[in-house]
C-alpha positions in Angstrom: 138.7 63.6 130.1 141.7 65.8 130.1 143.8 66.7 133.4 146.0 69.4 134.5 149.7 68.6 135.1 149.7 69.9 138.5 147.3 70.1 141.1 144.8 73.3 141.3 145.0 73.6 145.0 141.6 74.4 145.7 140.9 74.7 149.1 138.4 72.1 150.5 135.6 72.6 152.6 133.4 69.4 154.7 130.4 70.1 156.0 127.2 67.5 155.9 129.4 64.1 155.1 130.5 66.3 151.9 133.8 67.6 151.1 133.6 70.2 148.3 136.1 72.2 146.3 134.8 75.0 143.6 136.1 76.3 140.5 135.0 79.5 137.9 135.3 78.9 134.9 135.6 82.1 132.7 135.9 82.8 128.9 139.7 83.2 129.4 140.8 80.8 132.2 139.7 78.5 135.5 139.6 79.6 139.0 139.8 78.7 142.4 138.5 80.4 145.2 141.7 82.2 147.8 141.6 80.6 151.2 143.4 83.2 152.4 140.6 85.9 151.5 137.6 83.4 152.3 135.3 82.6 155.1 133.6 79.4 155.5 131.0 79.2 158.9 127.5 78.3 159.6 124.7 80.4 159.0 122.0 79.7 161.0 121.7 76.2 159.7 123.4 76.6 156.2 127.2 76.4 155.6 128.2 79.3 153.9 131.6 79.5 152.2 132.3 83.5 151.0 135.2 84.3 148.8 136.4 88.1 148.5 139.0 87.1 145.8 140.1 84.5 143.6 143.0 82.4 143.0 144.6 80.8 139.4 147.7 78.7 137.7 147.4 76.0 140.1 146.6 78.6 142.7 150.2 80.4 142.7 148.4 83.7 141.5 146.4 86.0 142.8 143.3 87.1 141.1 140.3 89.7 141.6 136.5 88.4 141.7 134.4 86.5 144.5 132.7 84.0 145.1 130.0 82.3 147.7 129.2 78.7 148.2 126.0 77.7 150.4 124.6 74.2 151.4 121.5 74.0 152.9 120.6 70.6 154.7 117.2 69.4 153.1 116.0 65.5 153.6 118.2 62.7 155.0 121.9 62.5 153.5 120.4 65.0 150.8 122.2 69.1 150.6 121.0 71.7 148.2 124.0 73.7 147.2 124.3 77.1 145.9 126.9 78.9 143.9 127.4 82.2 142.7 130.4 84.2 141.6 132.0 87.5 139.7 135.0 87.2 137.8 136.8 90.6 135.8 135.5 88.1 132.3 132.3 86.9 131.8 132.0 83.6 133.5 131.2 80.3 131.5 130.1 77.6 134.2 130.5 76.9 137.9 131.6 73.6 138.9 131.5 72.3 142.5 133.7 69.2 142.7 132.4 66.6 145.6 136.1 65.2 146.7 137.2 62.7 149.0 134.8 59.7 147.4 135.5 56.2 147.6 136.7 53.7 144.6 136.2 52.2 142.0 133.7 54.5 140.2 130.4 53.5 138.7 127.4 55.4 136.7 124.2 53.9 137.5 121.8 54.2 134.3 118.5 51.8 134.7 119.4 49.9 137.3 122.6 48.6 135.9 126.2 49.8 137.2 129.0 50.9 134.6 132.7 51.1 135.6 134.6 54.5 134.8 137.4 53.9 133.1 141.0 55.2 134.3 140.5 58.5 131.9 137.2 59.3 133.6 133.8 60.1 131.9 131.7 62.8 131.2 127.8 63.0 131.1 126.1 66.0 129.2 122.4 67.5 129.5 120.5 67.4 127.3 123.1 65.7 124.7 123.4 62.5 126.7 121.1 62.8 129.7 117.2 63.6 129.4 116.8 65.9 132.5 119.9 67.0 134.6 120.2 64.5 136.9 123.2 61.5 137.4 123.0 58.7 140.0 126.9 56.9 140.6 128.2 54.4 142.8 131.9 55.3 144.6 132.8 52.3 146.4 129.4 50.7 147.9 128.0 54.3 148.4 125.4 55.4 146.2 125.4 58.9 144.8 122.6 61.0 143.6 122.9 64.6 142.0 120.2 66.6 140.3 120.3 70.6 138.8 117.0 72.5 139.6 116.6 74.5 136.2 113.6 75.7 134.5 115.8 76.8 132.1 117.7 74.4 129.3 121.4 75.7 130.4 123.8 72.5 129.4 125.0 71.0 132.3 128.1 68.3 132.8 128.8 65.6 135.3 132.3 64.3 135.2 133.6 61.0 137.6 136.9 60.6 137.7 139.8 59.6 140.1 142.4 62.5 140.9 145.5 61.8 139.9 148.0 64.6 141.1 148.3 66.1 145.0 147.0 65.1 148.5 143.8 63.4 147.1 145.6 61.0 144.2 144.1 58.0 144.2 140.2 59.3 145.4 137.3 59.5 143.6 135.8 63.3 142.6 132.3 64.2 140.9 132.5 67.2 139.3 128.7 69.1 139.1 129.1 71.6 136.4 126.3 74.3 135.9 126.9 76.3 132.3 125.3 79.8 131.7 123.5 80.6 129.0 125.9 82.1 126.3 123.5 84.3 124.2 123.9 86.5 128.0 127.1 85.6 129.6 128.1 88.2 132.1 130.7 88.6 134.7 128.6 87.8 137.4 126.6 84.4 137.2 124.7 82.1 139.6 124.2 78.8 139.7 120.5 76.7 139.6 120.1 74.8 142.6 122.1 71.6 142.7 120.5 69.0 144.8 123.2 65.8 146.2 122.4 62.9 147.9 124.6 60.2 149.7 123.3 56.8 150.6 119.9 57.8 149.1 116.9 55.8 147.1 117.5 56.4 143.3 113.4 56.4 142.8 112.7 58.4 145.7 115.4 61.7 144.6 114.2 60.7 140.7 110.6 61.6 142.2 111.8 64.2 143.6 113.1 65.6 140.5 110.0 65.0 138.4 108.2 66.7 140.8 109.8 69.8 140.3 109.8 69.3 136.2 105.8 68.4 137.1 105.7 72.5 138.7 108.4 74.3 136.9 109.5 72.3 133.7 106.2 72.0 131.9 106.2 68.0 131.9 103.0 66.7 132.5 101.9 63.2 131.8 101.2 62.2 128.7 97.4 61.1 129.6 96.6 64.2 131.2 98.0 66.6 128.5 95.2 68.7 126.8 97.5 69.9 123.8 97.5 66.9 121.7 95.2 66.5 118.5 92.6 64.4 119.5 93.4 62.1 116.5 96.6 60.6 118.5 94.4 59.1 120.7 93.4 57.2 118.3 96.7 55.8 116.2 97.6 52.4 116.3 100.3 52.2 113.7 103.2 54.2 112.0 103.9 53.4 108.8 107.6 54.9 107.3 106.9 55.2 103.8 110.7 55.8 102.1 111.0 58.1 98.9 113.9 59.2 97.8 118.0 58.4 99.0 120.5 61.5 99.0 121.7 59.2 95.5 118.5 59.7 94.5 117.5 56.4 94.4 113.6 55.9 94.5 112.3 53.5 96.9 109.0 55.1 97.0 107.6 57.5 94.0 103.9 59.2 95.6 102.0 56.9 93.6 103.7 53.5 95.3 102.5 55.3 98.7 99.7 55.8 97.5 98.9 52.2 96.7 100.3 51.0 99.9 98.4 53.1 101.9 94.7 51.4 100.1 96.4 48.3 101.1 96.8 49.0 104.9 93.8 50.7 105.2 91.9 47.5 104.1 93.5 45.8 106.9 93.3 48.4 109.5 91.1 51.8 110.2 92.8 54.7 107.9 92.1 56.7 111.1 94.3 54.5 112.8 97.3 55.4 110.8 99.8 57.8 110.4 101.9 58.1 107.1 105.7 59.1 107.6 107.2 60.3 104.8 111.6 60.8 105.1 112.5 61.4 101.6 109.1 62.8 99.9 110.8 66.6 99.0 113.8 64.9 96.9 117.2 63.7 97.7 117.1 63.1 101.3 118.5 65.5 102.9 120.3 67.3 100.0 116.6 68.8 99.8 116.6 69.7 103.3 115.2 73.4 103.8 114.0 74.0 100.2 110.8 71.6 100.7 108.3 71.1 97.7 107.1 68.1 96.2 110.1 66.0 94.4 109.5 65.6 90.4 110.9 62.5 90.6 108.5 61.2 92.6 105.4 62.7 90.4 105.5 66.2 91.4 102.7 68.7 93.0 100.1 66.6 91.1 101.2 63.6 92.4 101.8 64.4 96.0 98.5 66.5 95.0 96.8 62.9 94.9 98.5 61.1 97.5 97.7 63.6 100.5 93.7 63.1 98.8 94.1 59.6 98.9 95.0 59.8 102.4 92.6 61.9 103.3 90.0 60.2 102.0 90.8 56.9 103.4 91.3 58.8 106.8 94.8 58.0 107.2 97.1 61.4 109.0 100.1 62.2 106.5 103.4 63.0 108.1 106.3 65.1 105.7 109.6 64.7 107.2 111.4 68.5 107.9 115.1 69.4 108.5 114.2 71.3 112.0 117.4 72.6 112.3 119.6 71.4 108.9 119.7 72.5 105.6 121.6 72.2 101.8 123.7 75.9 102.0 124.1 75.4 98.6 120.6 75.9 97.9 120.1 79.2 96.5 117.2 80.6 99.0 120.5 80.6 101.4 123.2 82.0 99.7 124.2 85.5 101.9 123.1 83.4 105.0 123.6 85.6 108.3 126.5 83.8 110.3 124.5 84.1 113.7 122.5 81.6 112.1 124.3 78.8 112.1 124.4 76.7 115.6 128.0 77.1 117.3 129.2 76.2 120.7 129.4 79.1 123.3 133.0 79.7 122.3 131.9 80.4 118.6 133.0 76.7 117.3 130.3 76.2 114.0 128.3 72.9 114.6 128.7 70.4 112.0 126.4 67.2 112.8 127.4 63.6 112.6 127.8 63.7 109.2 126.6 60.8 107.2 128.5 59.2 104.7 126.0 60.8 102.1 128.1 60.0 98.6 130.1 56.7 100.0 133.5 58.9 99.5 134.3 57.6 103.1 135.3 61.1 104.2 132.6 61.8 105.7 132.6 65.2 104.3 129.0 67.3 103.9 130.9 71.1 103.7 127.4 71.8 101.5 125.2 70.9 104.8 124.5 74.0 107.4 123.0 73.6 110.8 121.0 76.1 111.5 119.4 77.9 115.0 115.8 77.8 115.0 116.3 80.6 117.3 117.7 82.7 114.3 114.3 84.9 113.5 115.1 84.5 109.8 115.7 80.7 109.1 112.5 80.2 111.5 110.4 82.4 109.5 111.8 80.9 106.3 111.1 77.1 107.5 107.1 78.0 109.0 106.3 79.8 105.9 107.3 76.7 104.4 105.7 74.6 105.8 102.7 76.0 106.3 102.2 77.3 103.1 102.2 73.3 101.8 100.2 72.0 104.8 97.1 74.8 103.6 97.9 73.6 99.6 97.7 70.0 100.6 96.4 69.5 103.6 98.4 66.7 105.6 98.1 67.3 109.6 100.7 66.5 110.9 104.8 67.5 110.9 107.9 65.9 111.8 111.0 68.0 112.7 114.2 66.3 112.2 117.0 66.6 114.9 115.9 69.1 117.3 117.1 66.8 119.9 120.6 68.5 118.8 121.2 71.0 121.6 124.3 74.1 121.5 124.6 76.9 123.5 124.2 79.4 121.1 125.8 82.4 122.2 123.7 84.0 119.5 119.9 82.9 120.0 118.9 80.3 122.6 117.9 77.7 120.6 115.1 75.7 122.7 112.9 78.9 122.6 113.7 79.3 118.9 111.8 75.8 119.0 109.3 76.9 121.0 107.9 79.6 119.4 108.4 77.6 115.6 105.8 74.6 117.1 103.6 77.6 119.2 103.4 79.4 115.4 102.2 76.1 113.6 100.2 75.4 116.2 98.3 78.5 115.6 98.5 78.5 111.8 97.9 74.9 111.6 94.9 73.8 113.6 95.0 70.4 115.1 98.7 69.9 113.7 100.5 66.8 115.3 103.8 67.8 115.8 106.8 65.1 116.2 110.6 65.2 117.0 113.2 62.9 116.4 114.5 62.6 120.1 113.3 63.8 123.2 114.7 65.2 126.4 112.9 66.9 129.4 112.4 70.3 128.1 111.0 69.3 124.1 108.8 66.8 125.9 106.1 69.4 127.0 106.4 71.3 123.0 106.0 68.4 120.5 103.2 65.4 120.8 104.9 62.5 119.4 109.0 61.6 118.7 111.3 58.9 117.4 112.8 56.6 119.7 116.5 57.0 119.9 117.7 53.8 118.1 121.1 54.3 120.1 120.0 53.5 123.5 117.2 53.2 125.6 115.2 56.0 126.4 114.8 56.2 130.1 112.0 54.6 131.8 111.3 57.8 133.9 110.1 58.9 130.7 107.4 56.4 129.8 104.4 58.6 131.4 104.8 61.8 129.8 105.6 60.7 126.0 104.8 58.9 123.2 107.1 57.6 120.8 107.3 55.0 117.4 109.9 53.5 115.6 113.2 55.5 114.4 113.9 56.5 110.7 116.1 53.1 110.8 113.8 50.5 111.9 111.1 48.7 110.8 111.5 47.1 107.4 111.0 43.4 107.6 114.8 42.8 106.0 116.5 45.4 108.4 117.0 48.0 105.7 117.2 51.6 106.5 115.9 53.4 103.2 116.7 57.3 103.1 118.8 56.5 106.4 122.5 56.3 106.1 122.8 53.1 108.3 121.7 50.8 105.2 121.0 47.3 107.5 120.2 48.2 111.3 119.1 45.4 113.4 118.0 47.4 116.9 119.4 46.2 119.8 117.3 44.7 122.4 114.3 46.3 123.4 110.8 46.4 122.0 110.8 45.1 118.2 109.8 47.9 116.1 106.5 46.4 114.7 105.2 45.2 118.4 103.4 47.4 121.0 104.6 48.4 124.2 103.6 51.4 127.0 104.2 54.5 125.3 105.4 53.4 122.0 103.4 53.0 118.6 104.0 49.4 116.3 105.7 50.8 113.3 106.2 49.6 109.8 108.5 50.7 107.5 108.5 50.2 103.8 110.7 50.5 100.7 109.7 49.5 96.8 109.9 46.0 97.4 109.0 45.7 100.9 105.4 44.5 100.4 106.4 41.8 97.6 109.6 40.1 99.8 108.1 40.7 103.4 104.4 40.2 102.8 103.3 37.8 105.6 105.4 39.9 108.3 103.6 42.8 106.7 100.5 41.6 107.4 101.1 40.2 111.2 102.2 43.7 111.8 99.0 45.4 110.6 97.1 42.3 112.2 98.6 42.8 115.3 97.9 46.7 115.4 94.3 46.7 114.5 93.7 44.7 117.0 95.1 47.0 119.8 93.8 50.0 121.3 95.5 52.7 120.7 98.4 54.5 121.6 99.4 53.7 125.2 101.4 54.9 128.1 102.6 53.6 131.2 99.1 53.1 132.5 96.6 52.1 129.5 95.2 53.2 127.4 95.5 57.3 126.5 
């Protein structure tokens, strides 16, 4: 985190066990609200804070616009809290700052505590948190603080300790509710903000899913009536590797097709689904001009494979850049600017950027990430696909990255997703559709994702998805084919091969995989046939 030099002087204002300060933040500066042109009473049960003007620079200037804070008391040590404001620019984000806490600072993430450091940290949704909602310890007190949003508008949580005027030395939580850029305006309210003090962590989680449960879409993963019947059914994911960006083969269409005869002697084809990173060409240098990759034996190859599969009832899976693409590529040279993501202020998103060609620069000018909100690349990438799902029939789709969230000032880019998986849906009949990460809002869209090989996913999450290995993981040896990792050992956790509630055994191979790993091979598909099925948190699907 970054601080200020000075203190902002932001009036503060208790009420409920809660001291609060609030701030505007516009696309040209930060505000306070003016004491001296501010009211703050009750209101018949709700404490309502009303600002006829604004203060800025450390509140030594005057400035026009207004503002009104309201907290309404809801269940024990629990507020619901309400901002709105108008500034003369359009307004980026509201953030109510909860002052006066106790020390040291903690964030409380599955039931362990982590210390904040002296600079302070910052938690983003849906970048780092699933659904909008923090819990935090300051001093023995436990915190809880949750956005009510049917919308996907980014939202921030920073925990720091102030360090400048009458409050140096005490803990502050700042709750910070973003707009959506694509319609910024000068006047913008707030979702709902729920904060609790003192309360049970699973009880305001319920809480919270509740509302997801009513308003977000999320509904469990047992219950959900959208999924291909055929899910209910997988036991195993096998990651069958094709080509590297090098273009090194690890897998050419025939190799998968010979490995798939092999599993499905050991297991029911039906059982299986196919994941192919890799199969278009040089991974990711291919990305968003998808055909099937000479190299690997070309339409007639692929041709076969997707018959083999077919016929041995095992469900295909092509790999597709959901949001990434080569610009080089000549089907997007002239490519409109508003298609490429960028942050609300216009900065172009780049990606992590793998260390494709080994330069260690970590340099990939030729990639573009793209807005699946942009009417134009959508069309471009279902036309794709859906043209080579009708010519060769695989069922199911995998859309790389989506997870990747910006606030497009542009095109809001979760309903760009939306309505690409509501138009295969309709195009493609019975289509599985899977994501590479999830958080609350892409959980009710696609029927399957990755699990993030970075970190847990939350346990809250366990009922209303179904997941399988990441890109990385599941070779015997630890080797990442197309992925840029190389070795990955994954950290804890459920071993990619074994089952677990809401989680698929997966198996990854690459040329040699069969011939150097063959007994754990087999224990794997052993071990899958056996089961039941893809699970969740309470049995079977």
């Amino acid at each position: 985190m970054h601080f200020a030099s000075f203190d902002f002087g932001d009036p503060v204002y208790e009420t409920r066990g809660f001291a609060f300060s609030m701030q505007i933040v516009t696309l040209e500066n930060v505000y306070g609200i003016d004491p001296e042109r501010t009211s703050a009473r009750d209101e018949d049960g709700v404490f309502v804070v009303r600002a006829a003007g604004l203060r800025m620079a450390g509140a030594r200037e005057s400035a026009p616009g207004a503002a009104i804070l309201r907290v309404v008391p809801g269940k024990p040590g629990q507020v619901k809290v309400q901002m709105k404001a108008r500034a003369t620019a359009p307004v980026r984000c509201l953030k109510l700052l909860v002052r006066e806490l106790a020390t040291p600072l903690s964030i409380v993430e599955e039931g362990s505590e982590r210390a904040v450091g002296a600079l302070g940290e910052v938690l983003a949704y849906p970048n780092r948190l699933a659904t909008p909602l923090l819990v935090a310890k300051a001093g023995a007190e436990t915190l809880a603080v949750r956005f009510e949003d049917p919308r996907v508008c980014e939202k921030r949580f920073a925990f720091c300790v102030e360090k400048l005027g009458p409050r140096a030395g005490q803990g502050v939580l700042e709750c910070i509710a973003e707009g959506e850029a694509w319609r910024f305006d000068r006047e913008f309210e707030a979702a709902p903000l729920v904060l609790g003090r003192g309360v049970d962590p699973g009880a305001f989680l319920a809480d919270h899913l509740r509302f997801l449960e009513v308003r977000g879409g999320l509904v469990p993963y047992r219950e959900r009536g959208d999924v291909p019947a055929f899910v209910r059914d997988l036991s195993l994911v096998v990651t069958l590797h094709g080509m590297h960006w090098t273009g090194r083969v690890f897998l050419d269409y025939a190799a998968m097709r010979a490995l798939l005869r092999f599993i499905a002697e050991r297991i029911e084809g039906r059982r299986v689904l196919g994941y192919l990173p890799g199969w278009e060409g040089r991974y990711y240098w291919q990305y968003g001009d998808y055909r099937p990759e000479p190299g690997l034996g070309g339409e007639k190859g692929f041709g076969a494979l997707c018959e083999e599969a077919l016929r041995l009832g095992v469900h295909l899976m092509p790999m597709f850049g959901g949001n990434c693409v080569n610009a080089t590529l000549p089907r997007f040279a002239g490519l409109d600017a508003s298609a490429f993501m960028k942050s609300a202020t216009g900065n172009r998103f780049h990606g992590n950027q793998p260390d494709w060609d080994f330069a260690r620069a970590h340099d990939t000018g030729w990639q573009a990430w793209l807005n699946p909100g942009h009417p134009g690349f959508r069309e471009d990438l279902a036309g794709q696909i859906e043209g080579l799902a009708s010519r060769f029939g695989f069922d199911s789709v995998f859309l790389d990255t989506v997870h990747v969230y910006v606030n497009d000032p542009d095109h809001p880019l979760v309903d760009g997703i939306r309505t690409l998986c509501e138009r295969l849906r309709r195009s493609i009949p019975g289509v599985l559709l899977a994501a590479e990460h999830d958080f609350d809002a892409l959980v009710p869209i696609f029927d399957l994702f990755q699990r993030s090989y970075w970190g847990r996913d939350p346990a809250w999450t366990t009922p209303y998805v179904l997941r399988f290995a990441h890109l990385c993981e599941g070779e015997p040896e630890l080797r990442t084919g197309v992925h840029e990792f190389g070795v990955w050992k994954t950290p804890g956790g459920t071993p990619p091969g074994a089952a677990a509630p809401g989680y698929l055994p997966t198996l990854a191979f690459q040329d040699d995989t069969l011939e150097r790993s063959r007994a754990e091979v087999e224990r794997v598909i052993a071990a899958a046939a056996r089961g039941e099925g893809a699970t969740d948190a309470h049995g079977p699907v």
